[in-house]
C-alpha positions as CSV (number, residue, x, y, z in Angstrom):
1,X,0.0,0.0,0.0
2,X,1.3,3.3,-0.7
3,X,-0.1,7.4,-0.2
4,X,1.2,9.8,-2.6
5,X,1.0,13.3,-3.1
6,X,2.5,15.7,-6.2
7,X,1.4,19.4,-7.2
8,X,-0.7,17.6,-10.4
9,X,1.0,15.7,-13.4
10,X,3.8,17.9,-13.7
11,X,5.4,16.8,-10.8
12,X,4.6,13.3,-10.9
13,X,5.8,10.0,-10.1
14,X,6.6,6.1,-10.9
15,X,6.9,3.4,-8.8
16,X,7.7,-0.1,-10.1
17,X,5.8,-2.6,-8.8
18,X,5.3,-6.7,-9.3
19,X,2.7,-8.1,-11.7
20,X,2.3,-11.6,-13.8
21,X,4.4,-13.6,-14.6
22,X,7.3,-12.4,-16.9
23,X,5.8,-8.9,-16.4
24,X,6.3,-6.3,-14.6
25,X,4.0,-2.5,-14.1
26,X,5.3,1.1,-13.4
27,X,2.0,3.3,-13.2
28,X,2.1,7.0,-12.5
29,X,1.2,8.8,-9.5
30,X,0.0,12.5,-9.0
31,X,-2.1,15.0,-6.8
32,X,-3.3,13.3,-4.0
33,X,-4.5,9.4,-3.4
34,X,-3.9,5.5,-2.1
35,X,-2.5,2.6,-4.3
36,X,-2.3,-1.0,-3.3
37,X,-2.2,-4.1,-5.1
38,X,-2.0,-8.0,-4.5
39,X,-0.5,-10.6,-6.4
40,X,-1.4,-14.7,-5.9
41,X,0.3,-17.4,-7.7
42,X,-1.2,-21.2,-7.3
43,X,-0.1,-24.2,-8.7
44,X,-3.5,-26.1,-9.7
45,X,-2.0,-29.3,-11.2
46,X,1.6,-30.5,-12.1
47,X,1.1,-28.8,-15.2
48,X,-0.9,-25.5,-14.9
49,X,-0.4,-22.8,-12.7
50,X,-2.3,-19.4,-12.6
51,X,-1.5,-15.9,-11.7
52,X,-3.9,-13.0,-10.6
53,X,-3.1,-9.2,-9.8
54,X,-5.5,-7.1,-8.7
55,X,-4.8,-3.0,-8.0
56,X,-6.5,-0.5,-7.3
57,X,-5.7,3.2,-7.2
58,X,-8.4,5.9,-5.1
59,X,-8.5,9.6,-5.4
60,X,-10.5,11.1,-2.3
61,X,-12.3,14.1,-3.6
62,X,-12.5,13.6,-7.4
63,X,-15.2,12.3,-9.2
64,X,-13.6,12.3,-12.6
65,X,-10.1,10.2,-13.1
66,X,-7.8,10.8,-16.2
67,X,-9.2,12.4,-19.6
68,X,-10.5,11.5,-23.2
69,X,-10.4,7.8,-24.2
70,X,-9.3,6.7,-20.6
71,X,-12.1,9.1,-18.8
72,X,-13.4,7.1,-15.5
73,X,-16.1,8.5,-13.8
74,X,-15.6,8.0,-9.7
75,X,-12.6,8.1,-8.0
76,X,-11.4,4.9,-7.9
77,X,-9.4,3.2,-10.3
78,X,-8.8,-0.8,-10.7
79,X,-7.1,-3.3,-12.1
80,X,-7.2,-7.1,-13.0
81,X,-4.7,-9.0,-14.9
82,X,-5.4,-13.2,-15.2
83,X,-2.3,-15.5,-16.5
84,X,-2.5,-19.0,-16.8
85,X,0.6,-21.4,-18.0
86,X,0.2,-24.6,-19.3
87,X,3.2,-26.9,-19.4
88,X,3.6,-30.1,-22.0
């Protein structure tokens, strides 16, 4: 979990953080808000095993995130990424 804080998108910041396998993320961070994410890995059978990363980014006080194409309405942000490897 992490709390950030920049003057707006001029003064913003990048954090890397874990993801999938063979992946990896480094979102951007200004004004004001809370990020935290979790990652699980399980091993279903000898042969599969399935990764899930769930995020989620909340700015208090907005009700509009980002702008054009990639608009959100709220202030809450989230992610969900699903891998699954099967091995022969």
């Amino acid at each position: 979990m992490q709390y950030f804080e920049t003057g707006g998108y001029d003064s913003r910041l990048y954090a890397y953080e874990n993801d999938v396998l063979y992946s990896f993320s480094i979102p951007v961070f200004y004004d004001k808000g809370y990020r935290y994410y979790f990652n699980l890995s399980y091993d279903t059978t000898k042969n599969i095993s399935i990764w899930l990363r769930w995020s989620q980014t909340i700015y208090p006080g907005k009700s509009l995130i980002g702008s054009g194409l990639d608009e959100i309405n709220g202030h809450t942000k989230t992610g969900v990424e699903v891998q699954a490897l099967y091995n022969f």
